[in-house]
N, C-alpha and C positions, 0 to 999 in steps of 0.2 A: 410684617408678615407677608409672604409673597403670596399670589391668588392662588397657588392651588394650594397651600398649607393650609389656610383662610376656608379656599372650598372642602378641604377634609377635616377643621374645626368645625364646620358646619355640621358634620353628621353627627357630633356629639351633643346635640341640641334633643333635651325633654321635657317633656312637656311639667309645668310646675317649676323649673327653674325662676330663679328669681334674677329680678334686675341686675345685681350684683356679681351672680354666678356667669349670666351671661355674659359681660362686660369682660370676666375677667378671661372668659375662654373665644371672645371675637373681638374686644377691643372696644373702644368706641365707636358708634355707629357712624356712618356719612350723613345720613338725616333721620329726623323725624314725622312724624304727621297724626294726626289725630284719628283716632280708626272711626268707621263708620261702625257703632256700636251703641246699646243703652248707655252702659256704663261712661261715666263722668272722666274716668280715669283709664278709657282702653287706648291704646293707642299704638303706631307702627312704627320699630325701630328698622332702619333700612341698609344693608349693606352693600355692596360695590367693588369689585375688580376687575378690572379690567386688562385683557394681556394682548398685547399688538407681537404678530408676527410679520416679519419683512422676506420680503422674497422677489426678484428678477423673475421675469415673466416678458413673452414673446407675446407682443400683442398689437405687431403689423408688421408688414414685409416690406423691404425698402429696394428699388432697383436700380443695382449699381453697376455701368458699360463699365468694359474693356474691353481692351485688345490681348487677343489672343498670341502670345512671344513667337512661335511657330509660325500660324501662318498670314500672321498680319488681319485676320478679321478681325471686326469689330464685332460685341456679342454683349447680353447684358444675363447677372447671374442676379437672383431673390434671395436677397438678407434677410437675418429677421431685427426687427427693432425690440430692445427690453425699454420695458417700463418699471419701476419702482414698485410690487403689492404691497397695501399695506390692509391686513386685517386685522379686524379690532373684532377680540369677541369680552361681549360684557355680560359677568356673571353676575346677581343680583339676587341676596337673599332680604324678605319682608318676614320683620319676628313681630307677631300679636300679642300686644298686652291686657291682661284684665287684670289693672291694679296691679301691683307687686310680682304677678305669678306670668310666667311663656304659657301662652293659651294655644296657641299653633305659629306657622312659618311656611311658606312656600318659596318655591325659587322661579326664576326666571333667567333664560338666557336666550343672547341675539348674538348676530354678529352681520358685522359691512366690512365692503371693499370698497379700497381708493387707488386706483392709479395714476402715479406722477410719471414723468417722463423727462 
C-alpha cells in the first residue's frame, strides 16, 4: 500500500472497530506496545510511512576565472554548486486498544533534510 493510500485508509478508522477489521483495512501494523492504561489488555498498534522526495538544490557558489575571448582579461564569474535534497517526511498513525475494540488513534507527522553533494 503506498503512504498516501495507507494515510487515506486511515480516515476510515471508528471508533469500536475490532482487531480484525482494522487489520484488514491498514494491514499489519510496524509495531506494537503496551498502552499506558488499567486494562490488562490495552495496548498501541503503530503505523509508519514514510515518503523521501529528492531534489537538486543550490547550496553554495563556486568561483570559476576566465578569460574573457575579446579582450584577453582575466575575470572570474559565481556558479552555483547543487547538492542532492533528500526529504523524509514520516507519517505515523498510534491505534488504542481496550481489549478487542479501536478506543481512539492519533497521528503524528515530522519531517528532515539531508544534503549530499
Amino acid at each position: 500500500m503506498s503512504p498516501k493510500s495507507a494515510r487515506d485508509a486511515w480516515r476510515h478508522l471508528q471508533v469500536g472497530m475490532t482487531r480484525d477489521e482494522v487489520r484488514m483495512l491498514l494491514g499489519e501494523p510496524a509495531g506494537t506496545r503496551p498502552a499506558r492504561a488499567t486494562s490488562a489488555e490495552a495496548d498501541v498498534w503503530i503505523y509508519r510511512h514514510e515518503e523521501r522526495v529528492l531534489r537538486q538544490k543550490a547550496t553554495d557558489l563556486e568561483t570559476i576565472p576566465f578569460v574573457d575571448p575579446i579582450s584577453g582579461v582575466m575575470g572570474s564569474i559565481q556558479e552555483p554548486v547543487y547538492s542532492q535534497e533528500t526529504t523524509t517526511f514520516v507519517h505515523a498513525l498510534y491505534v488504542h486498544w481496550d481489549g478487542d475494540a479501536l478506543e481512539s488513534w492519533r497521528t503524528d507527522a515530522s519531517q528532515s533534510r539531508f544534503y549530499a553533494r
